[in-house]
DRENROFI-559962 format. One record per residue (C-alpha): residue number from 1; x, y, z. Coordinates in steps of 0.02 Angstrom, whole numbers, plus 32768, in hexadecimal, padded with zeros to 4 digits. Example, Ala and Ser with C-alpha at 12.3 -4.5 7.8 and 13.67 -1.06 7.14 Angstrom:
% residues 2
+-----+------+------+------+
! num !    u !    v !    w !
+-----+------+------+------+
!   1 ! 8267 ! 7F1F ! 8186 !
!   2 ! 82AC ! 7FCB ! 8165 !
+-----+------+------+------+
***
This chain:
% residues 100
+-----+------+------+------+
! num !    u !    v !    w !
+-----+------+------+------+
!   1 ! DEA0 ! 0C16 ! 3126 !
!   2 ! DF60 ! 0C1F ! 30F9 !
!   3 ! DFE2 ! 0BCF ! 3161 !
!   4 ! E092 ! 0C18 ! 3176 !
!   5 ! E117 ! 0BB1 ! 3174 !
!   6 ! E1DD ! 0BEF ! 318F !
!   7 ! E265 ! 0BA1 ! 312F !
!   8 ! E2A6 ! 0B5F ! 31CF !
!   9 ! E205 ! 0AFE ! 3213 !
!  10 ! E1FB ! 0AAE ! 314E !
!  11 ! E299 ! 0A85 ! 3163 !
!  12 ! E2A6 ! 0A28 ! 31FE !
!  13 ! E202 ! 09CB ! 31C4 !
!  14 ! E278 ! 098D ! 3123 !
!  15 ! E2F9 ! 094A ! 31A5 !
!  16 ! E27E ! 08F7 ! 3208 !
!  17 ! E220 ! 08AA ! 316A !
!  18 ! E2C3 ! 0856 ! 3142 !
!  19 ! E2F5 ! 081C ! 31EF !
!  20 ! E246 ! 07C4 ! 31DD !
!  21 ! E25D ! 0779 ! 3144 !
!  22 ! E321 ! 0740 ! 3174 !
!  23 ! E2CB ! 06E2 ! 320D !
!  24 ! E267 ! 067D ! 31A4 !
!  25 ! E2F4 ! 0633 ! 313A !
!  26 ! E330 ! 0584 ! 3184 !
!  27 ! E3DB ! 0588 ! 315F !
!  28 ! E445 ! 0629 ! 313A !
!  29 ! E483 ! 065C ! 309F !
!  30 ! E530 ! 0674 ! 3032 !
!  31 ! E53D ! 0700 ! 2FC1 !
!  32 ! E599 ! 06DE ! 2F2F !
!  33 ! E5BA ! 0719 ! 2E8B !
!  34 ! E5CC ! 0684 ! 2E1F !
!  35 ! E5AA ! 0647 ! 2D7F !
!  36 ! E55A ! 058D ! 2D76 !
!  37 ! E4D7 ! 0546 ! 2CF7 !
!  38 ! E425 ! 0500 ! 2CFC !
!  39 ! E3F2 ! 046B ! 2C8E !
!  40 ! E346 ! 0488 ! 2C70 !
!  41 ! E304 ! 03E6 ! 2C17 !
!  42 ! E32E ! 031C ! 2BDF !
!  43 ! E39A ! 0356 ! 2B45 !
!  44 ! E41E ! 03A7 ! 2BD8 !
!  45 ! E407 ! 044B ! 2B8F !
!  46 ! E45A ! 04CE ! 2BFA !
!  47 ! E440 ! 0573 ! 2C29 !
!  48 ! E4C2 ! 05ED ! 2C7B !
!  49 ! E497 ! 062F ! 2D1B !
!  50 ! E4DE ! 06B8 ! 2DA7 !
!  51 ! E4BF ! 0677 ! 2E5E !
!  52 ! E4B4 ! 06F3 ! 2EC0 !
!  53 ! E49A ! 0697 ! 2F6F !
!  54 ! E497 ! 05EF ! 2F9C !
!  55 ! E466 ! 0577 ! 3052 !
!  56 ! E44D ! 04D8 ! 3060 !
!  57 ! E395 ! 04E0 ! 302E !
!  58 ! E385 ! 0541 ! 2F83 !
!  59 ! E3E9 ! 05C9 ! 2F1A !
!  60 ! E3C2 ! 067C ! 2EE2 !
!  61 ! E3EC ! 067B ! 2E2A !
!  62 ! E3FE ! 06E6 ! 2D90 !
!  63 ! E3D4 ! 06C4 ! 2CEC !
!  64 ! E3A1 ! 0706 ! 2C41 !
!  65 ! E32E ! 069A ! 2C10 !
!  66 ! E284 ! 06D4 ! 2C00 !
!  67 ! E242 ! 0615 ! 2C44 !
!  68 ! E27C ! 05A0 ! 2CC1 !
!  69 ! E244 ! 0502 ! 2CE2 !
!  70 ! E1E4 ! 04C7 ! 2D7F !
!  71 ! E26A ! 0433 ! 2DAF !
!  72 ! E312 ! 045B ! 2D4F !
!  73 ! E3E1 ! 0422 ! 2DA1 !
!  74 ! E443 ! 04AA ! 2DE3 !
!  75 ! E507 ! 0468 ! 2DB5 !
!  76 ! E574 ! 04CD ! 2E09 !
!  77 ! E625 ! 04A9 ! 2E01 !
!  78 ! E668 ! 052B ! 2E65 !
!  79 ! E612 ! 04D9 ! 2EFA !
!  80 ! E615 ! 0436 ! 2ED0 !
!  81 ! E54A ! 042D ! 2EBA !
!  82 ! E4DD ! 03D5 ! 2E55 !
!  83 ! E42B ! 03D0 ! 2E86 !
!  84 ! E37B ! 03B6 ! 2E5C !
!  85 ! E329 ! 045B ! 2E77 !
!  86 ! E26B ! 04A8 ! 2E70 !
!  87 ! E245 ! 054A ! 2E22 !
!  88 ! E207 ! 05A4 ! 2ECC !
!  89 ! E1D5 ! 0655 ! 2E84 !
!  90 ! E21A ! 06B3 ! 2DF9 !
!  91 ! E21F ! 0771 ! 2DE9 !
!  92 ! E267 ! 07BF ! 2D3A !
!  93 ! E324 ! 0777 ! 2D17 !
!  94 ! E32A ! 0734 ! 2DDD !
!  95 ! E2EE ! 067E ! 2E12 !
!  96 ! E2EA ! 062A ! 2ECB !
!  97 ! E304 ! 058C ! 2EBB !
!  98 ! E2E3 ! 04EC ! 2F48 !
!  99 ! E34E ! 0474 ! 2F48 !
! 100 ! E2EF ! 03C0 ! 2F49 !
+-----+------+------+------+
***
């Protein structure tokens, strides 16, 4: 059995996957472009980072590091933030991270 799909009908299911998955965020997001830096362990070493959205309850951030982490500090001067984050999922060079 094959099922035909037009461009249009996938396309309005894409739109409505991410109205979905907008709902479920608490707290709405700020897009930046911004460079701020992860310390990653006791010895303060830091790792540069892109942050590519921000709320009050976590971060979307880039980074070339293979590894992060699962509790690292986001310092990020442009905002005036320094917190205590959790490695919430990972997926190639981006990271979500929860702030804690």
């Amino acid at each position: 059995m094959y099922v035909r799909a037009s461009f249009s009908s996938l396309y309005e299911a894409n739109q409505n996957a991410d109205i979905m998955r907008s709902n479920r965020r608490s707290t709405p997001r700020e897009l930046t472009k911004e460079l701020a830096e992860l310390i990653v362990d006791l010895n303060g070493r830091k790792i540069t980072c892109l942050v590519h959205n921000i709320s009050d309850g976590g971060a979307m951030i880039e980074s070339s590091s293979g590894y992060l982490p699962k509790r690292l500090i986001l310092n990020y001067p442009d905002k005036d933030i320094r917190a205590v984050c959790r490695l919430a999922w990972m997926k190639g060079n981006l990271a979500g991270l929860e702030f804690i």
